[in-house]
VOBA-400815 format. One line per 3 residues: number of its first residue (from 1); for each residue x negated, y, z of C-alpha. Coordinates in steps of 0.1 Angstrom, whole numbers, always signed. Example, Ala and Ser with C-alpha at 12.3 -4.5 7.8 and 13.67 -1.06 7.14 Angstrom:
% VOBA-400815
1 = -123/-45/+78; -137/-11/+71
END
This chain:
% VOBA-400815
1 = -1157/+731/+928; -1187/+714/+915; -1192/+677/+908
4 = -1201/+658/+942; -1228/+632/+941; -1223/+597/+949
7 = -1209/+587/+984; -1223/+556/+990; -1258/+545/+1011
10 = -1287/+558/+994; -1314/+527/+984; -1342/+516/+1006
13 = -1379/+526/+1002; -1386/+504/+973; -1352/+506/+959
16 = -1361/+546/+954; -1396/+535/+942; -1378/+509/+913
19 = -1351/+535/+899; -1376/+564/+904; -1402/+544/+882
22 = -1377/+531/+862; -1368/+564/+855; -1403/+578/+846
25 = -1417/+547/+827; -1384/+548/+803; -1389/+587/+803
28 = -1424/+589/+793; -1417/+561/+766; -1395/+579/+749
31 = -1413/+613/+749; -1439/+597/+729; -1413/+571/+709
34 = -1390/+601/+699; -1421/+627/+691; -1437/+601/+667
37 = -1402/+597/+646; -1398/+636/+648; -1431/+655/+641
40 = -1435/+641/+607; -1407/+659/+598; -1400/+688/+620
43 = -1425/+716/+635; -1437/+714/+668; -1411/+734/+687
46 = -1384/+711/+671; -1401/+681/+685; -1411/+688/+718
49 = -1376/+701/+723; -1352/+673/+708; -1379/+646/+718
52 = -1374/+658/+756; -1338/+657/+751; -1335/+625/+738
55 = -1359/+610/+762; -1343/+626/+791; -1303/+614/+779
58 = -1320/+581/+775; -1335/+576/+810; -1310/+591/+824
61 = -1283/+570/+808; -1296/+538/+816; -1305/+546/+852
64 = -1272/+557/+856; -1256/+528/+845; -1274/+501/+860
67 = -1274/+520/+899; -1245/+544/+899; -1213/+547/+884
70 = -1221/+554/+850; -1209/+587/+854; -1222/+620/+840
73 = -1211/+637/+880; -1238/+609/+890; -1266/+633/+870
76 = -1254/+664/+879; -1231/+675/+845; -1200/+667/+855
79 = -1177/+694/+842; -1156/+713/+865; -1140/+744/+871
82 = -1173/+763/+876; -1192/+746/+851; -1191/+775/+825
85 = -1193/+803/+848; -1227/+786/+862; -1238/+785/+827
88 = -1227/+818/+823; -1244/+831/+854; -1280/+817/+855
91 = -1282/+824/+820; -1273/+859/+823; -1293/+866/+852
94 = -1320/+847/+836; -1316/+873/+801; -1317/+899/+822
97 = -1353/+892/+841; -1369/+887/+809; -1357/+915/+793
100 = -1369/+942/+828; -1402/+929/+825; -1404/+935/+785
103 = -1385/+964/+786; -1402/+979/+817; -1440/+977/+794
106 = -1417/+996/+764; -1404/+1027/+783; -1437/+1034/+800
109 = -1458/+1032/+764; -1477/+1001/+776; -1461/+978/+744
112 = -1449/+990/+710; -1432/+970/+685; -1445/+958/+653
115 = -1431/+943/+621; -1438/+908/+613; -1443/+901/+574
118 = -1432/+874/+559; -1400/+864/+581; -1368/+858/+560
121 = -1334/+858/+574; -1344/+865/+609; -1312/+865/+626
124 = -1302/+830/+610; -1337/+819/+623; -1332/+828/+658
127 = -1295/+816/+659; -1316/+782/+649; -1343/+787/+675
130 = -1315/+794/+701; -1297/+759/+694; -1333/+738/+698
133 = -1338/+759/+727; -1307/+748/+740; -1316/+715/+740
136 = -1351/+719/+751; -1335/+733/+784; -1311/+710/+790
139 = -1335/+682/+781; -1362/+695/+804; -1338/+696/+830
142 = -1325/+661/+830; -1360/+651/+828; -1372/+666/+863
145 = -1341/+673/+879; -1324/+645/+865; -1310/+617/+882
148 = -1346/+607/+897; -1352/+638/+908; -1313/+641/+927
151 = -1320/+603/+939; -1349/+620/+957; -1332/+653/+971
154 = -1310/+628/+986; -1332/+603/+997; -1362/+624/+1014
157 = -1343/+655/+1013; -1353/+693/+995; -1386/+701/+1004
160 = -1405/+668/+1000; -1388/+666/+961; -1388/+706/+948
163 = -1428/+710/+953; -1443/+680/+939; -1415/+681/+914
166 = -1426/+716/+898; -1461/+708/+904; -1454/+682/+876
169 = -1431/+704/+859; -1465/+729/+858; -1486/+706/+845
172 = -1464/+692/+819; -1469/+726/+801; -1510/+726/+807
175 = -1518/+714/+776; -1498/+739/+757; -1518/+762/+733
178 = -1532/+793/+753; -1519/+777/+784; -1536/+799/+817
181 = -1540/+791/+854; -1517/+821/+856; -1493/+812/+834
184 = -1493/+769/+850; -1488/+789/+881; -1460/+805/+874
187 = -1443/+780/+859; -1446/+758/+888; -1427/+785/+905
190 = -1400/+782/+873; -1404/+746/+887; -1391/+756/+922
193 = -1367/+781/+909; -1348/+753/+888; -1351/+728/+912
196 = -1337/+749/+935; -1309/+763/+919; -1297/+727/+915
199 = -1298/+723/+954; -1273/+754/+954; -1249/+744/+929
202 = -1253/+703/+935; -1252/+704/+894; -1269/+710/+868
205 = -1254/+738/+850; -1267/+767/+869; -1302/+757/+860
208 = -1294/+747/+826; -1286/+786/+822; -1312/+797/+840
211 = -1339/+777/+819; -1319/+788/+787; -1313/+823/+793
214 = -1353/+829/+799; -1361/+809/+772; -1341/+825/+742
217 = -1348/+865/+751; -1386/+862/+751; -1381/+854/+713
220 = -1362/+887/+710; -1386/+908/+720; -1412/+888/+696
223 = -1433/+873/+722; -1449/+838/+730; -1428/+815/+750
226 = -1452/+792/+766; -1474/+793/+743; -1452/+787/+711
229 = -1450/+817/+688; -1416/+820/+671; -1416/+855/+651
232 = -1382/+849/+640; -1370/+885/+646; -1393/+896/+621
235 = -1412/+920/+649; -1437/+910/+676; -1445/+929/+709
238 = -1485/+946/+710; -1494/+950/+741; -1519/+980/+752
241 = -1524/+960/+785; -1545/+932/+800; -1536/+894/+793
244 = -1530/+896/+830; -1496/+916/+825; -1494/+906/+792
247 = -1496/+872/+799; -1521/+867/+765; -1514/+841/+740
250 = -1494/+819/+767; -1468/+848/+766; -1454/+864/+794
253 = -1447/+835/+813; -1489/+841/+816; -1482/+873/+835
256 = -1481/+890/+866; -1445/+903/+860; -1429/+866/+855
259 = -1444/+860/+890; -1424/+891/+899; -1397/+881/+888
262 = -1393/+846/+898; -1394/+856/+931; -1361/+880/+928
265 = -1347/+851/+906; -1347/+829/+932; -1332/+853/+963
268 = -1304/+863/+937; -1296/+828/+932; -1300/+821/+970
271 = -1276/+851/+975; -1254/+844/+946; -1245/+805/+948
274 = -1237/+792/+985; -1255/+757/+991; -1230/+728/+985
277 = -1232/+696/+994; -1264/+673/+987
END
C-alpha cells in the first residue's frame, strides 16, 4: 500500500495560488540562503546538493504544517510497506539504463577507459559522492514534486502540472557548466519521467530511486553528470564519438541515448507500477 494523500476539499483558485507561491518564494529563499552558508566551505556539488535539500525540507515543512496535517503522507514519504521496494525498484531500473547506454558505446569500441591521475581512495570518494547524491535526489524531488507540485496534480489534475513542471525542472539545470539544448531537453523529459512516476506510485519513493539510481552510475563509468565532473573512480570514459552521443561536457544526459532511454524508462514504469490513487 502506498501513503494516500489528503481527503479533504482541495483549495479554491487563489487558495492554490497562496500555498503554491508560498511554496516557491520560501523555496527559492532558501536555495540562495543555504548555498551562501555552504559554498564557502564545501565544493560545488556539495552545495547545490544539500542546499536543494535543505531548501526543499524547509518549504515543504512549513507548507505542510500550516495547510495539511503536518504529515510526511501529506508530501508524498510516508513510509509503508512498499516504500523500500519502490526505492529499490526505480533505482535499479534507473542503474540499469545508464549503465546500457555506457556499456553499449564500450562493447562496440566507440569509448575506452582511461586512468585518471591524481585520485586517492577512489572508492571511499564515491561512497561520499553517493551519500550527497542521495540527498541531491531526494532534495530535487521535494522541490518539484513536492507538496506544491501534488497540491497541483490534485487540483488541475496530471497533464496541466507534469509539462510545465519539467519545463522548470529543464531549465533549472540551463546554467550548469557545458549545459546543451540537447542535454535541457532531455532533462525536461527526466522532468516528465519523475513527475510521472510519482502519479503511479501516489509517493515519492519510486522517483526518489529513479533520480538516484541515474545519478550515482554515471560517476562509475567516469563521466559528467549534468555537467559536474566527479573522477572519483580514478578512470574517465573517452569517447571516439560525437558530443551528440556522447553528450559532450554536459555528460550523457547531453546525448542521443539518454533520450533513448527515457522513453523505455517511462513505459517500464508505466507497465511496472499500476496508477493509484491521486
Amino acid at each position: 500500500m502506498t501513503a494516500a494523500p489528503p481527503t479533504h476539499k482541495p483549495p479554491d483558485k487563489f487558495g492554490i495560488v497562496l500555498r503554491v507561491g508560498l511554496f516557491v518564494i520560501i523555496g527559492w529563499i532558501g536555495v540562495v540562503i543555504f548555498s551562501l552558508l555552504m559554498i564557502p566551505v564545501a565544493g560545488l556539488l556539495v552545495t547545490s546538493a544539500l542546499s536543494t535539500f535543505a531548501a526543499a525540507a524547509v518549504a515543504n515543512a512549513i507548507t505542510v504544517r500550516i495547510y495539511e496535517r503536518g504529515r510526511l503522507s501529506d508530501l508524498g514519504l510516508g513510509w509503508t510497506g512498499s516504500s523500500l521496494r519502490e526505492f529499490g525498484a526505480g533505482a535499479g531500473l534507473a542503474a540499469a539504463g545508464a549503465a546500457v547506454i555506457l556499456a553499449g558505446p564500450l562493447m562496440i569500441g566507440v569509448a575506452r577507459f582511461e586512468a585518471i591521475p591524481g585520485v586517492e581512495h577512489p572508492w571511499s570518494s564515491f561512497l561520499f559522492v553517493s551519500v550527497v547524491l542521495l540527498f541531491g535526489a531526494a532534495g530535487e524531488e521535494m522541490l518539484f514534486h513536492g507538496y506544491a507540485f501534488q497540491l497541483l496534480i490534485r487540483s488541475l489534475g496530471a497533464f496541466a502540472t507534469i509539462l510545465p513542471a519539467s519545463v522548470l525542472f529543464g531549465l533549472a539545470h540551463a546554467g550548469n557548466e557545458n549545459s546543451t539544448r540537447l542535454g535541457i531537453v532531455n532533462t525536461m523529459l527526466w522532468g516528465v519521467l519523475l513527475g510521472y512516476a510519482y502519479l503511479r506510485s501516489n509517493a515519492l519513493w519510486l522517483p526518489i530511486g529513479l533520480h538516484f539510481g541515474w545519478n550515482v552510475t554515471l560517476p562509475l563509468f567516469g563521466v559528467n553528470l549534468s555537467g559536474f565532473t566527479m573522477g572519483v573512480t580514478g578512470y574517465g570514459l573517452h569517447w571516439r564519438a560525437g558530443d551528440l552521443w556522447s553528450g559532450g561536457g554536459y555528460g550523457p544526459e547531453g546525448s542521443v541515448l539518454t533520450t533513448g532511454i527515457v522513453v523505455v524508462l517511462f513505459f517500464l514504469v508505466q507497465r511496472l507500477f499500476p496508477q493509484r490513487g491521486v
